[in-house]
C-alpha positions as CSV (number, residue, x, y, z in Angstrom):
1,X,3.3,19.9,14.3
2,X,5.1,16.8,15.2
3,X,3.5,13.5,14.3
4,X,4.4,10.1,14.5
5,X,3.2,7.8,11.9
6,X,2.4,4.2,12.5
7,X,2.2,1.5,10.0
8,X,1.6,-1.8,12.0
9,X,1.5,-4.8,10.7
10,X,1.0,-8.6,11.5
11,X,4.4,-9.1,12.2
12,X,6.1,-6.0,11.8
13,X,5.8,-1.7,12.8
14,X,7.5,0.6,10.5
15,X,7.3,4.2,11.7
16,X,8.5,8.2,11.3
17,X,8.0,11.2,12.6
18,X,6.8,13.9,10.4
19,X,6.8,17.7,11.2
20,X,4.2,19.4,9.1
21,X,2.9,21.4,7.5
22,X,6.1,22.0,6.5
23,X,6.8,20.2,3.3
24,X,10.6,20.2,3.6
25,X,11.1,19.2,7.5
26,X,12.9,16.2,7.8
27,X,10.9,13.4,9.0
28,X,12.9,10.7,10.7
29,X,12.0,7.0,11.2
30,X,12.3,3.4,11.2
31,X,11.1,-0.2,11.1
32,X,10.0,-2.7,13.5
33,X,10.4,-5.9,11.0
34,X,9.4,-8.7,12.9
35,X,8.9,-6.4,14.9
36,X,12.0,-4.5,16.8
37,X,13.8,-1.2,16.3
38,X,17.1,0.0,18.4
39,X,18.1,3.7,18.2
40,X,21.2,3.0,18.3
41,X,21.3,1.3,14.5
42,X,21.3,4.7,13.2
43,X,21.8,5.2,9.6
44,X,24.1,7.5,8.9
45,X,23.5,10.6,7.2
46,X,19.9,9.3,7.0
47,X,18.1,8.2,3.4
48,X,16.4,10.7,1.3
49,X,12.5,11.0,0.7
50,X,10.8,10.6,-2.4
51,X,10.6,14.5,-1.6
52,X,13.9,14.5,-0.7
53,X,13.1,16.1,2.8
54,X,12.7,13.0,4.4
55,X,15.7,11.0,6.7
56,X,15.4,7.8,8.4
57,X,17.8,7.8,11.4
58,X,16.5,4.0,12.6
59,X,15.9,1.1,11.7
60,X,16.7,-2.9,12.4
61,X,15.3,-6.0,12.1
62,X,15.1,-8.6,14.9
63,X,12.5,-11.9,15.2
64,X,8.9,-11.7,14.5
65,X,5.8,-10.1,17.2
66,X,5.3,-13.3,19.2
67,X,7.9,-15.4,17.9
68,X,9.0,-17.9,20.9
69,X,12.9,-17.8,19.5
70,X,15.1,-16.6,22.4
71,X,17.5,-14.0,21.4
72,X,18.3,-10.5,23.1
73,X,15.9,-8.8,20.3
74,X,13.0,-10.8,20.5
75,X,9.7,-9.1,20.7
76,X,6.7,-11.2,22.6
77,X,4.2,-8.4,21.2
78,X,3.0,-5.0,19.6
79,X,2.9,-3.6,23.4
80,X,6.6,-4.7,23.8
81,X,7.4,-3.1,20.2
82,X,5.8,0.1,20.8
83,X,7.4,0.2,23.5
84,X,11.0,-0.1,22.0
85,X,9.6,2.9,19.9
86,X,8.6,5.4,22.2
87,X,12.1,5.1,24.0
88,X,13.8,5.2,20.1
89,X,11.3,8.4,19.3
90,X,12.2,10.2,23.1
91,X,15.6,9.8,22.3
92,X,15.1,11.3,19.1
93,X,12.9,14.2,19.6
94,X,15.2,15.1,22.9
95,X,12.8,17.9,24.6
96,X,10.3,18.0,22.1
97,X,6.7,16.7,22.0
98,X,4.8,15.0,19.7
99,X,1.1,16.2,18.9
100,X,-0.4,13.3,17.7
101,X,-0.1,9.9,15.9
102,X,-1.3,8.7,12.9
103,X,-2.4,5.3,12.1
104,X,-2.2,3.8,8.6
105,X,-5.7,1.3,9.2
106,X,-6.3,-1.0,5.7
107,X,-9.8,-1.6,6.1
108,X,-12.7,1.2,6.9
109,X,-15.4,-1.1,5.6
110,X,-18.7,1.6,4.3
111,X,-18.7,3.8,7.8
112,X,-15.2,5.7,7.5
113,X,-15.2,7.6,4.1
114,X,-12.0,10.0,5.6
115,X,-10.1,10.0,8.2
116,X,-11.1,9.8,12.4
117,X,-9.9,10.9,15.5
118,X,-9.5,7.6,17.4
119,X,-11.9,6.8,20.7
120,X,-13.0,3.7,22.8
121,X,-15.9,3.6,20.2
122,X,-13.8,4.1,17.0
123,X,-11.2,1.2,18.0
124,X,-14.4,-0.7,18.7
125,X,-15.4,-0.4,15.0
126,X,-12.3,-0.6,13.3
127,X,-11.9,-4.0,15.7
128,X,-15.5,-4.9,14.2
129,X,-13.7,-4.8,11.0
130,X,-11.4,-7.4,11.7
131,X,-13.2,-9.8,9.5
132,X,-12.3,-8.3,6.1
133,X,-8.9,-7.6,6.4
134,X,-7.7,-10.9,8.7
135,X,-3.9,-10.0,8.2
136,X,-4.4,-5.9,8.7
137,X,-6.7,-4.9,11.1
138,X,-5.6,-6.7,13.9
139,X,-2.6,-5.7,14.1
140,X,-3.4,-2.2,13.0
141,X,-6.0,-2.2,16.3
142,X,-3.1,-3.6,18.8
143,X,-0.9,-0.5,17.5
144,X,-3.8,1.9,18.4
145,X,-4.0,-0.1,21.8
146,X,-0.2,-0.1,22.2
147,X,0.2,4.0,22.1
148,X,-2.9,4.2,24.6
149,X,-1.2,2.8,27.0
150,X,2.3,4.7,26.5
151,X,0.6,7.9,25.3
152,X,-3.1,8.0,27.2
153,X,-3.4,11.6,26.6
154,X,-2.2,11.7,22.9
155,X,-4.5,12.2,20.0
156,X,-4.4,9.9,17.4
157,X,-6.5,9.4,13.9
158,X,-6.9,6.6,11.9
159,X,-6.5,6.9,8.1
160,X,-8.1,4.5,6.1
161,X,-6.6,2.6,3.1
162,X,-10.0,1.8,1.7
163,X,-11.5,5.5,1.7
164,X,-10.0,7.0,-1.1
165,X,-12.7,4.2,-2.8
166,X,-15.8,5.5,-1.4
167,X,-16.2,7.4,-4.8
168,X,-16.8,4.1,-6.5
169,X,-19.9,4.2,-8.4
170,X,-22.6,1.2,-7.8
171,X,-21.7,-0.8,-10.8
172,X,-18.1,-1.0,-10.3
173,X,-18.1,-1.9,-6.5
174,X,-21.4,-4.2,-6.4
175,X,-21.0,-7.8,-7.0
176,X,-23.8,-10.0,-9.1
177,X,-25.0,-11.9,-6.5
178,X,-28.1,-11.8,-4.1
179,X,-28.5,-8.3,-2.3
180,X,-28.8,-10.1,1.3
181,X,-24.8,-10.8,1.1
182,X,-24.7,-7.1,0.7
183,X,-27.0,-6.1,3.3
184,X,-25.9,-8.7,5.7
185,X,-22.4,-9.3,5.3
186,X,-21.4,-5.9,3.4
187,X,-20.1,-8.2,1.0
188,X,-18.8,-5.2,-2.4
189,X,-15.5,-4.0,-3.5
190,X,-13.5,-2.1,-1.6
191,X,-10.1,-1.6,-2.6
192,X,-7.3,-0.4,-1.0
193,X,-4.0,1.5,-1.1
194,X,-6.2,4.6,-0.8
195,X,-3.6,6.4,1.0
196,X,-0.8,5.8,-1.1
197,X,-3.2,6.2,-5.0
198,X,-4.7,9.8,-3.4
199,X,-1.3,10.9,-3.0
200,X,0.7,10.0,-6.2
201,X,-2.4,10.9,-8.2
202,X,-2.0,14.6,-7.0
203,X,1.5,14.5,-7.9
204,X,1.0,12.8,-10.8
205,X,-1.5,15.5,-12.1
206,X,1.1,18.3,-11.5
207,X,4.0,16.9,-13.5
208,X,1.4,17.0,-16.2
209,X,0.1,20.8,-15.3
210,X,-3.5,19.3,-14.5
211,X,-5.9,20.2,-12.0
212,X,-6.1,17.0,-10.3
213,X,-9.9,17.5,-10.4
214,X,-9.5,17.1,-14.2
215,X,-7.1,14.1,-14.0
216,X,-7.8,11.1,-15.9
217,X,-5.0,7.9,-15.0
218,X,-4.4,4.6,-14.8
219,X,-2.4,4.2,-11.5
220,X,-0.5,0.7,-10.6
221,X,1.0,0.8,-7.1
222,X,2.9,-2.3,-7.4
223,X,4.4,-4.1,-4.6
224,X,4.4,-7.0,-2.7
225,X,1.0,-6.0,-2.5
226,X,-0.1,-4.8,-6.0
227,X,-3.8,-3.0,-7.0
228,X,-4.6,-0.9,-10.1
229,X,-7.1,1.9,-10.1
230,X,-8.8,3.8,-12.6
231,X,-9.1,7.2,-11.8
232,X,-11.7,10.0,-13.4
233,X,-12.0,13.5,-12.7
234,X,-9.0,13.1,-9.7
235,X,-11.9,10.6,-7.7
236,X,-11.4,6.4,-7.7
237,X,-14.1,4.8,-10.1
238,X,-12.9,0.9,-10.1
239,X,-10.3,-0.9,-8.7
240,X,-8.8,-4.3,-9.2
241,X,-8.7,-5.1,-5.5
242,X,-12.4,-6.3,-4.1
243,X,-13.8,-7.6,-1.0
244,X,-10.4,-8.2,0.8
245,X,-7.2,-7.2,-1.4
246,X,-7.1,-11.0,-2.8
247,X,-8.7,-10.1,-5.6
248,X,-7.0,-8.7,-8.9
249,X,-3.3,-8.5,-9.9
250,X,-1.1,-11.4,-9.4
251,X,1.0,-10.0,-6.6
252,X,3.9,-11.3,-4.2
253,X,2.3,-14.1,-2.9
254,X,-1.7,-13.7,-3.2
255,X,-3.0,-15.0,-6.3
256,X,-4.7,-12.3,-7.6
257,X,-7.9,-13.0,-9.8
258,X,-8.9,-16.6,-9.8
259,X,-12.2,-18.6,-10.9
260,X,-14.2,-19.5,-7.5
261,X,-15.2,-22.9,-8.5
262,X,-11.9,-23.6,-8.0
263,X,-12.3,-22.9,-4.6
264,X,-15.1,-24.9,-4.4
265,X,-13.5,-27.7,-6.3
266,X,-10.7,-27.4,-3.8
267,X,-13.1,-27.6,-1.0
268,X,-15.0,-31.0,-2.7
269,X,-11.4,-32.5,-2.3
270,X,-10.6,-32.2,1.2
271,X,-8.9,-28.3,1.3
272,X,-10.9,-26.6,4.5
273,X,-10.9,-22.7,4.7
274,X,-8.0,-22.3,6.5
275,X,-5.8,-24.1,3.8
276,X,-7.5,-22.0,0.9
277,X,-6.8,-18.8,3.2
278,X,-2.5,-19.9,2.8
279,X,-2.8,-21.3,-0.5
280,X,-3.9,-17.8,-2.4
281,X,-2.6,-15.4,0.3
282,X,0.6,-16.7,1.2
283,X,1.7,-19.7,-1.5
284,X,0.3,-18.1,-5.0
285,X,1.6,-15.0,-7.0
286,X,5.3,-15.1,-8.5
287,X,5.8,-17.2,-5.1
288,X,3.7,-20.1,-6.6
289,X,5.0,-20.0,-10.3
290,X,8.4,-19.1,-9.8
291,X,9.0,-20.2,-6.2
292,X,10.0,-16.4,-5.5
293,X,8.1,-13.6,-4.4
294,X,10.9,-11.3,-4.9
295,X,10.3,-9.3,-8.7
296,X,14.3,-8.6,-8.8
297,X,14.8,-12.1,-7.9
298,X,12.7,-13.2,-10.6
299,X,13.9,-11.2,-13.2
300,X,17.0,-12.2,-12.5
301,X,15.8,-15.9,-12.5
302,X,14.2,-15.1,-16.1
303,X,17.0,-13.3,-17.5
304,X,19.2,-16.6,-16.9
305,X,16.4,-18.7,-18.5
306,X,14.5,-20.1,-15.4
307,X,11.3,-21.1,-17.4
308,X,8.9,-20.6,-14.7
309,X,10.1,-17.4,-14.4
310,X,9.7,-16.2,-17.5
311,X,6.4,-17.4,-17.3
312,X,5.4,-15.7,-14.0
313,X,6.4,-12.6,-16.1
314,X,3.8,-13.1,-18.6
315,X,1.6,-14.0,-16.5
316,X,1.8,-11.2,-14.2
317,X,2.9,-8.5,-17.2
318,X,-0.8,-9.6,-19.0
319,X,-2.8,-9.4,-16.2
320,X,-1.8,-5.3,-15.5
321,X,-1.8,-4.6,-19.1
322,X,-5.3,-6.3,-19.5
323,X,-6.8,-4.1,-16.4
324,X,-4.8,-0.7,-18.1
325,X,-6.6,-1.4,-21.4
326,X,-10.2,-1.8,-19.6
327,X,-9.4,1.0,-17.0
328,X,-8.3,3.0,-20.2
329,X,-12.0,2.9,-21.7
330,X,-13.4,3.4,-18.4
331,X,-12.3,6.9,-17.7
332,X,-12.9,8.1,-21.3
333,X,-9.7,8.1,-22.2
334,X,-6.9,8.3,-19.9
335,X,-4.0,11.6,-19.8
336,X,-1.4,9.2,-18.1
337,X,-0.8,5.8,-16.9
338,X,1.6,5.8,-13.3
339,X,3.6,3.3,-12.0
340,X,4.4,3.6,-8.0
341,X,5.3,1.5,-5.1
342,X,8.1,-0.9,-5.0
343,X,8.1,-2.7,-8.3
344,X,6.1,0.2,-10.1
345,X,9.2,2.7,-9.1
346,X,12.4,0.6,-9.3
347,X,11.6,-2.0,-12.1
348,X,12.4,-0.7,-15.2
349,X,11.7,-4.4,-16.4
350,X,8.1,-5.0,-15.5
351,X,7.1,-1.9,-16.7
352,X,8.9,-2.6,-20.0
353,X,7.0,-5.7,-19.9
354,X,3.6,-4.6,-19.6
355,X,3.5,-1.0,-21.7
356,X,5.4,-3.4,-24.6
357,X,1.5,-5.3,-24.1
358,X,-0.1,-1.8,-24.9
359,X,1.4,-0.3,-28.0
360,X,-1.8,-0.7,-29.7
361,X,-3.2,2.3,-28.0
362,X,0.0,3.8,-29.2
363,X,1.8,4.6,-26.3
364,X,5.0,4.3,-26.3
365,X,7.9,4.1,-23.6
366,X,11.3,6.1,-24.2
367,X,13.9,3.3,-23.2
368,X,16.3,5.3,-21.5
369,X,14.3,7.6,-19.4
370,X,12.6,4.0,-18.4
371,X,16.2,2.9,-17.1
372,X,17.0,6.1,-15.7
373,X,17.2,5.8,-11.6
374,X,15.5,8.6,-9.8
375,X,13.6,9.2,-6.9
376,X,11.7,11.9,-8.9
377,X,8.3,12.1,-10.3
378,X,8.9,11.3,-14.1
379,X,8.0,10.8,-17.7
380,X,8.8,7.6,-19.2
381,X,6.9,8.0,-22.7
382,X,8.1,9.1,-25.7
383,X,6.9,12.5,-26.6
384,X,4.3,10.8,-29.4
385,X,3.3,8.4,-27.0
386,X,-0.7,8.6,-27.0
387,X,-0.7,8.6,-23.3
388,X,1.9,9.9,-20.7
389,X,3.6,7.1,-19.2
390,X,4.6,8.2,-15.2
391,X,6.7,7.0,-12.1
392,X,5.8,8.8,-9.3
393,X,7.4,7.8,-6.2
394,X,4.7,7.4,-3.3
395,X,4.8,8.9,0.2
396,X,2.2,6.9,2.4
397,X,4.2,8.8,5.6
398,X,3.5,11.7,4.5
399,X,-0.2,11.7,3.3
400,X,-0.6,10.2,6.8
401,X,0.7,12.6,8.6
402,X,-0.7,15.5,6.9
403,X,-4.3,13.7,7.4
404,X,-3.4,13.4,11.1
405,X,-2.5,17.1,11.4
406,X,-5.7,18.3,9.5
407,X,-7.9,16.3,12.2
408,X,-5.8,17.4,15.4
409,X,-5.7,21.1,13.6
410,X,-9.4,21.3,13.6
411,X,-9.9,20.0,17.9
412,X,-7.6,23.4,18.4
């Protein structure tokens, strides 16, 4: 079954096509980044997967979805971009057909628990969504919108970032304040990077030789965009990620966990909501202390002594460790913490930074199998280490497309 996988953002569409259910096809791909992708910037001999299955044959960048910049790349919206990507995936699938696409959609709010085969009224509600994920959603909708129009007759499902959560119990995702912001708003926790935390923990639980119904982690997908989950039993039982994925980590550019009154204060001094919205999602994280939201750039920065580097290190290195340690008791104990994602896979730095935070639960990292490059699930820990220290690589493509193909399996 071919499927192409959809991941569209505000201001970009990265994509692949994924033949499943076989584990070892090839799936090939690129990225819309800004948002624009020509066939013929082929990569050649493709990248590996984290699976090593996987080959991108396209991919460029050209000016953002809507950007008024004249150039012979410019994109003037999704429809446009989706466009430039059917003609890129025609010319790659020659006479072949696809059988569905799959959308990567951030927020499912308390209706989607897994995911849907897309119609008029699901677009509706994922559109109804909009609210709680301002920066996702949208976009994520205009993608759904865009293939209608290329591809009326294709079926596509939406997978949602935020179901993997639905296992939360009460106490972790309920917030201490009046129920009516519940019940009205459907203000709780949410968290995200569902699709991405369901797949590494799998993985992570067979390097171990667990049943990942018995797995007990700590997973950090760290990115630009950076959560941490504790996981019991193989199921999601808190999250540092809340309402909207503000909350928690300090990340890129979001600020991560912050006192409200300072919003309020903020607010008392002129700041309206749409200043506070840029402030903490686009100005704070290692962007507002080190002026870079970049983690190689900053450890670079900090390794030639940029103070505010260093200190958006610590900063950032304290805050994991300090969820790991909490996360830790809250699972009774965990087999294994996992790094994943960008920075979680490729920083041997950061993750020297925060396990150094956690050697009083006596786990310990083995230096060189921290430095070691691989695009291989692996164990960083010593072998005394009280808890397995992991890098699994993720594969958000592929989770999507083998959710897609479960849905469209079961119309046939």
């Amino acid at each position: 079954m071919l499927i192409l996988v959809l991941n569209s953002g505000s201001s970009s569409i990265k994509y692949q096509i994924r033949e499943v259910p076989d584990p070892g096809a090839r799936p090939r791909g690129g990225m819309v980044d800004g948002a624009g992708v020509d066939a013929d910037q082929a990569v050649p001999g493709g990248i590996p997967s984290v699976d090593g299955g996987a080959r991108i044959v396209a991919e460029g960048l050209i000016d953002r979805i809507g950007d008024s910049t004249p150039g012979p790349d410019a994109v003037k919206d999704h429809a446009e971009a989706l466009d430039r990507i059917g003609a890129a995936v025609s010319e790659v699938l020659g006479g072949n057909k696809l059988d569905a696409v799959g959308h990567r959609v951030v927020h499912g709010g308390e209706r989607f628990s897994g995911p849907v085969l897309i119609n008029n009224e699901i677009t509706r509600s994922i559109e109804r969504l909009n609210p709680l994920a301002p920066l996702h959603n949208p976009a994520n909708v205009l993608g759904i919108r865009a293939i209608t129009g290329i591809w009326p007759q294709l079926p596509q499902v939406a997978v949602f970032d935020t179901a993997f959560h639905r296992t939360l119990p009460e106490h972790a995702w309920r917030y201490a304040v009046p129920d009516e912001l519940y019940s009205r708003y459907g203000i709780r926790r949410y968290g995200f990077h569902g699709t991405s935390l369901g797949y590494v923990s799998v993985r992570a639980a067979r390097l171990l030789n667990i049943a990942p119904e018995d797995f007990n982690a700590v997973i950090a997908h760290l990115g630009n965009g950076a959560s941490v989950t504790a996981v019991r039993g193989g199921t999601s039982i808190d999250t540092s990620m809340g309402f909207t994925p503000l909350a928690g980590l300090v990340m890129g550019t979001r600020s991560g966990d912050i006192d409200p009154s300072v919003l309020i204060f903020l607010l008392r001094q002129g700041m309206d909501a749409d200043g506070l919205d840029e402030l903490l999602n686009r100005n704070s994280g290692l962007t507002g202390l080190a002026g870079n939201n970049d983690m190689r750039s900053v450890v670079e920065a900090a390794d030639g002594g940029a103070e505010a580097a260093r200190t958006a290190l610590a900063v950032a290195s304290y805050r994991l460790a300090k969820y790991v340690g909490g996360y830790h008791v809250a699972v009774g104990g965990a087999r294994a913490i996992v790094f994943t994602a960008g920075i979680g896979e490729n920083s041997w730095q950061f993750r020297q930074l925060v396990v150094d935070r956690l050697q009083v639960l006596g786990i310990r990292l083995d230096a060189d199998a921290n430095r070691a490059r691989s695009s291989e699930p692996r164990i960083i820990s010593t072998a005394d280490s009280a808890v397995a220290v992991l890098v699994v690589p993720t594969d958000e493509e592929r989770a999507i497309a083998e959710a897609t193909a479960a849905v469209v399996a079961g119309l046939r």
